[in-house]
C-alpha positions as CSV (number, residue, x, y, z in Angstrom):
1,X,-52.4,15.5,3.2
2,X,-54.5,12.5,3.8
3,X,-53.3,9.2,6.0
4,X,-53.0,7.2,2.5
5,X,-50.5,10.2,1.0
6,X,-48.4,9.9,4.0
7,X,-48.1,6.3,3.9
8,X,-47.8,6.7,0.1
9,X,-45.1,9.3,0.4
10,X,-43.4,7.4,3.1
11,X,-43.2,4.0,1.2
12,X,-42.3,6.3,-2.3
13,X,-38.8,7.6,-0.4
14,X,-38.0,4.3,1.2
15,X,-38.2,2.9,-2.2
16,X,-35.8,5.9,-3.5
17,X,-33.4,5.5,-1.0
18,X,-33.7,1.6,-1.5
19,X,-32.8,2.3,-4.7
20,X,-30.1,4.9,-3.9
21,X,-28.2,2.8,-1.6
22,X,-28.5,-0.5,-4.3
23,X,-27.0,2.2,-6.8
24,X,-24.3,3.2,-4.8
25,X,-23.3,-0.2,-3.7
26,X,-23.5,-1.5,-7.6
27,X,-21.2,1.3,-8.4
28,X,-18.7,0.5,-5.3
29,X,-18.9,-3.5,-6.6
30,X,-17.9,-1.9,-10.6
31,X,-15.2,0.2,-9.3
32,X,-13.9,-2.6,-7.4
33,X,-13.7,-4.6,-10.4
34,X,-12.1,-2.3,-12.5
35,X,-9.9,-1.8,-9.6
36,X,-8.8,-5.6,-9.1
37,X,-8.7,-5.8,-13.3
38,X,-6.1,-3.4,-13.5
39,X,-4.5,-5.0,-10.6
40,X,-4.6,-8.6,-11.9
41,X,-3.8,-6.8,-15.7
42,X,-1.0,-5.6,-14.2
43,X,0.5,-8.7,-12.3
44,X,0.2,-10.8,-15.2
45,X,1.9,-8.3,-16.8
46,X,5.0,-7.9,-14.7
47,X,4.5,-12.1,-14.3
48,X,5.4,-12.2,-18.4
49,X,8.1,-9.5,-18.0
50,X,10.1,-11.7,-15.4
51,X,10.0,-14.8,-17.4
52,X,11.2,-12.8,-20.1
53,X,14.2,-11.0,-18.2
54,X,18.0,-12.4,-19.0
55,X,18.6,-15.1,-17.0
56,X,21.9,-17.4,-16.3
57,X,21.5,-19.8,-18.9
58,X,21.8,-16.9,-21.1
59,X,24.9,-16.1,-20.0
60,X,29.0,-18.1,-19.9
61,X,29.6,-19.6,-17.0
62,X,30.6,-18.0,-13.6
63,X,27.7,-15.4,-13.4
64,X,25.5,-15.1,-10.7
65,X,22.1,-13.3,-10.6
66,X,22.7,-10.1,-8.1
67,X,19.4,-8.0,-7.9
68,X,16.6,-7.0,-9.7
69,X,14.9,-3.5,-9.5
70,X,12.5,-1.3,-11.3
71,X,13.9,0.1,-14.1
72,X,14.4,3.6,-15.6
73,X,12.1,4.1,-17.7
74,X,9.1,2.6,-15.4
75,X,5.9,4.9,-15.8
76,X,3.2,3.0,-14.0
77,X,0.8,5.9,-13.9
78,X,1.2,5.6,-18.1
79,X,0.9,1.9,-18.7
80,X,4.4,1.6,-19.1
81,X,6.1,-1.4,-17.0
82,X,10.0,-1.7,-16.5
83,X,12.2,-4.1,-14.6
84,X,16.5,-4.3,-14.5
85,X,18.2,-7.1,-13.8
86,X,21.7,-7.1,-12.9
87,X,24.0,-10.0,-12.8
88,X,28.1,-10.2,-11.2
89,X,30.8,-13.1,-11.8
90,X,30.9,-15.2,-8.9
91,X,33.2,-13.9,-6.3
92,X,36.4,-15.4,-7.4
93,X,36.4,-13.4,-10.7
94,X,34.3,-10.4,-9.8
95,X,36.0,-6.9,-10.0
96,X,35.0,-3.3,-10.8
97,X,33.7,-2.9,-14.4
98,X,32.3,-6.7,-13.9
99,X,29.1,-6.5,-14.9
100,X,26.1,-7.6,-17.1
101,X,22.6,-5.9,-16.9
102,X,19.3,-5.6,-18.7
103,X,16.1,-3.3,-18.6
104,X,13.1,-4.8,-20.1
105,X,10.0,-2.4,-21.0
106,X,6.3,-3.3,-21.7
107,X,4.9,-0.5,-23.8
108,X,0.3,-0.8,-23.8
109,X,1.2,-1.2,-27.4
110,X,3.7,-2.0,-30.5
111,X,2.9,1.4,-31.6
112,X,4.3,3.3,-28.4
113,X,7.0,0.8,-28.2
114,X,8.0,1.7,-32.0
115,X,7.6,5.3,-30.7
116,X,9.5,5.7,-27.9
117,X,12.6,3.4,-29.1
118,X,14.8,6.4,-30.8
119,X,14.5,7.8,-27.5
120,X,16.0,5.2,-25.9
121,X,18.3,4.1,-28.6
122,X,19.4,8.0,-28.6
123,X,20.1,8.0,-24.6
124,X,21.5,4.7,-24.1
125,X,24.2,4.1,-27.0
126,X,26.2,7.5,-27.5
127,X,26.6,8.2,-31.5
128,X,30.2,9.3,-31.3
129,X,32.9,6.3,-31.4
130,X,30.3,3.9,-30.6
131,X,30.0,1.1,-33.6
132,X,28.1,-2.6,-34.2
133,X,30.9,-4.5,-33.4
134,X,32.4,-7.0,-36.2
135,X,32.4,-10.1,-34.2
136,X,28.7,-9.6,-33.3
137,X,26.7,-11.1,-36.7
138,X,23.5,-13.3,-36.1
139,X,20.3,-12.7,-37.8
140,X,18.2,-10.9,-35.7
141,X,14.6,-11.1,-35.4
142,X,13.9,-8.0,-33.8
143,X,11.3,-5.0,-35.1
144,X,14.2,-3.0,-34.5
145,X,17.7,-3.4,-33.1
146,X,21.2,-1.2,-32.4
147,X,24.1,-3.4,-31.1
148,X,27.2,-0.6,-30.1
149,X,30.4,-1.0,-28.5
150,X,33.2,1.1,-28.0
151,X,37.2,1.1,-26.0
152,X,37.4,1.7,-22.6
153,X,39.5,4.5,-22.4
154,X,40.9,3.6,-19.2
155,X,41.3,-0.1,-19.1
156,X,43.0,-1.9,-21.9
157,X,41.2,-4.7,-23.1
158,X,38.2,-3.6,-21.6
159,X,34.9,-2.6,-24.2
160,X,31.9,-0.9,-23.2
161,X,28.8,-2.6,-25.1
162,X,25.0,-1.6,-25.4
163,X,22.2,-3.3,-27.2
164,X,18.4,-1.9,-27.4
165,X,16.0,-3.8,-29.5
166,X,12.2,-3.7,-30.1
167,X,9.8,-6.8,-30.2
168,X,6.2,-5.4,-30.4
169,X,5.2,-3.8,-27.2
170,X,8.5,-4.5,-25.4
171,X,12.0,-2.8,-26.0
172,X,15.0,-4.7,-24.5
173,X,18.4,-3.0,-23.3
174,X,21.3,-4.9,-22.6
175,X,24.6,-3.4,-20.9
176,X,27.6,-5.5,-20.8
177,X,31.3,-5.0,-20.3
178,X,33.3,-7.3,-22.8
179,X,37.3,-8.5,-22.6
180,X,39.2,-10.3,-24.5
181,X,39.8,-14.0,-23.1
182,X,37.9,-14.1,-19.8
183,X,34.4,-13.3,-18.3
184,X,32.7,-12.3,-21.5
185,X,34.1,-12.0,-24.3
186,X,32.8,-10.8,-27.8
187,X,31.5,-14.3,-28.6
188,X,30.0,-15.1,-25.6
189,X,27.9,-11.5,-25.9
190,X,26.9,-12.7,-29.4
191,X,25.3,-16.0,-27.8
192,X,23.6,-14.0,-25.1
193,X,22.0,-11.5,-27.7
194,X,21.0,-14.1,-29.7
195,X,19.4,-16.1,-26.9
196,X,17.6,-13.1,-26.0
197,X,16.5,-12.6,-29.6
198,X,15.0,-15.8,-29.9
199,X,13.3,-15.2,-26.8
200,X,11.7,-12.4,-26.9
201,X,10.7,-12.5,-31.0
202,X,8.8,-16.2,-29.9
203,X,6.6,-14.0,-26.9
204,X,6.4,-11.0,-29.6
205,X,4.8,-13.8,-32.0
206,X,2.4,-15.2,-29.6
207,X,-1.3,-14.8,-30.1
């Protein structure tokens, strides 16, 4: 091999791994992307699913907001985003059994949303003695939507109610306990479901 091949030769790999080393670092810049996408996809995400949780106006007054968590049905590594809310009377009127809560999922699409709701409806409001309660009668605007209450057995005056409804991609469920004259009462969990409603069917609408 002459001077002029080695040279040649040397210059050739240089220009390989010049190469090698600008493909590498494209494909580390790409993945990063992708990475920080998914990330910022993500954010924004959970960003539209907290401005969409049940809040206080929602509710009578004498709640307070008492934590927020991720919610059951939160499969991240699937696409699927979840967060609970939990609210409690303030502490002059709190007691067990006090309680008013909500899970809010973002489904990747209507479809898995549509999907997936029997599931829920089917684990979260029992079929046996559990009914649409009479008092609760606005015109809903959900896809889908199963209001169900039923009698504390050990509490008089004390009903157990559950609410899962569908808006495009996101499914809402609502647990509340109702009584007759104080804290909640049937009314006051028709103005919250219907302030939800509205809520929710305006983000399902937007383009």
């Amino acid at each position: 091999m002459t001077h002029h091949d080695c040279r040649t030769e040397i210059s050739t790999n240089k220009r390989l791994q010049c190469r090698t080393r600008l493909s590498m670092i494209n494909l580390v810049l790409l993945v990063g992307a992708l990475l920080q996408g998914c990330v910022n996809g993500s954010s924004d995400r959970l960003d539209r699913l907290f401005a969409l949780q049940l809040r206080t106006s929602d509710l009578p007054p004498g709640w307070q907001y008492a934590r927020g968590a991720i919610g059951e049905w939160d499969q991240e590594s699937k696409g699927i985003l979840s967060r609970t809310v939990v609210f409690l009377g303030v502490p002059e009127r709190q007691r067990a059994g006090v309680v008013i809560s909500q899970e809010l999922i973002d489904y990747p699409s209507a479809a898995q949303a549509e999907n997936a709701y029997p599931d829920i409806v089917q684990a979260e409001i029992p079929t046996k003695s559990w009914s649409w309660p009479e008092q609760v009668n606005f015109r809903s605007q959900a896809d889908q939507i199963q209001v169900a209450c039923v009698q504390d057995p050990d509490s008089a005056g004390t009903t157990w109610c559950r609410s899962a409804a569908q808006y495009g991609n996101y499914i809402s469920v609502i647990w509340a306990n109702v009584f007759e004259e104080q804290w909640l009462t049937m009314e006051d969990l028709e103005r919250l479901l219907e302030s939800v409603d509205a809520r929710m069917a305006a983000a399902r609408d937007q383009p």
